[in-house]
C-alpha positions as a printed Julia matrix, in Angstrom:
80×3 Matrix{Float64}:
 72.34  -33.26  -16.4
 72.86  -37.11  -16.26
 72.47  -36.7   -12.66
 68.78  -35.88  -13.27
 67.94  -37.97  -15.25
 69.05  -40.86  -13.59
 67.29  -39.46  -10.86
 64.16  -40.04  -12.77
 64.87  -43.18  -14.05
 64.89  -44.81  -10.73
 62.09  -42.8    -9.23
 59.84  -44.24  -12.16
 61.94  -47.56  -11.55
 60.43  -47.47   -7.91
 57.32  -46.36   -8.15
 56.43  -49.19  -10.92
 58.86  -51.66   -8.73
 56.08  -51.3    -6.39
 53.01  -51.45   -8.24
 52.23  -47.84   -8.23
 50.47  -45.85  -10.59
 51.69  -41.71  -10.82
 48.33  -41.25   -9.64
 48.53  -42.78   -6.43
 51.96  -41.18   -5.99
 50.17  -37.88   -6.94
 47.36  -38.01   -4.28
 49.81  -39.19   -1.69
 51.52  -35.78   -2.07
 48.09  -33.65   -3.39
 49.96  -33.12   -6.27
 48.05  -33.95  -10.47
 48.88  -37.2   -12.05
 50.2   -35.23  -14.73
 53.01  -33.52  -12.38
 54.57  -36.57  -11.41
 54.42  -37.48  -15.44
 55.76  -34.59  -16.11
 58.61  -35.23  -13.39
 59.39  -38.85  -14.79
 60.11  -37.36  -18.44
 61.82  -34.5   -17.33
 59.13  -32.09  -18.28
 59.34  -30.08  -14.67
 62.34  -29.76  -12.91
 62.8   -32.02  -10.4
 64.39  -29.9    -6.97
 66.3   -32.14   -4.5
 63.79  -31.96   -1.83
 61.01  -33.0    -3.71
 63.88  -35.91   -4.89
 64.42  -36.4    -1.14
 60.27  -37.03   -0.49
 59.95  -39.48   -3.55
 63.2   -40.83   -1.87
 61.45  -41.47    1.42
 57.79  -42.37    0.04
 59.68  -44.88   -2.13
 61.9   -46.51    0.04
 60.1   -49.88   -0.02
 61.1   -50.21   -3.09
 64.5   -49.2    -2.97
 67.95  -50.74   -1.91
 69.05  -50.25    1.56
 72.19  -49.12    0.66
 71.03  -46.34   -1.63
 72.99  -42.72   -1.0
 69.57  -40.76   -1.42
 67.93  -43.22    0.96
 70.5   -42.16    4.03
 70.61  -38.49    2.59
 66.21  -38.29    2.83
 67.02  -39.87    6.86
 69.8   -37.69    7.92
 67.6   -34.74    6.92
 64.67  -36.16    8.34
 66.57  -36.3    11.83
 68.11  -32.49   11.22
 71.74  -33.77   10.66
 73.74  -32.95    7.1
């Protein structure tokens, strides 16, 4: 389970990184504010391709070299 929490961790990292609020995160995706709360504190299970979306959305504000960032491309483009 540290896996998934770290994987919080840096989404919330990012989003804030970037001056984001969860709510415009949330009405990017149509989603509440209180879903992508609930996602930063582990409230709601985070699956890996909503990881994979915050991955992409986020990507401004992430290191190039990031593993999720060429996972979220390589599935983009169809390739594993």
């Amino acid at each position: 389970m540290k896996a998934k929490r770290h994987a919080r961790e840096e989404i919330r990292t990012w989003r804030e990184n970037l001056r984001l609020s969860q709510q415009d995160v949330a009405d990017v995706f149509g989603w509440k504010r209180d879903a992508v709360s609930k996602i930063e504190t582990g409230k709601n299970n985070l699956y890996l391709d909503e990881y994979l979306v915050l991955v992409k959305f986020l990507a401004a504000g992430i290191p190039t070299d990031h593993p999720a960032l060429a996972l979220a491309e390589r599935l983009r483009d169809g390739t594993r």
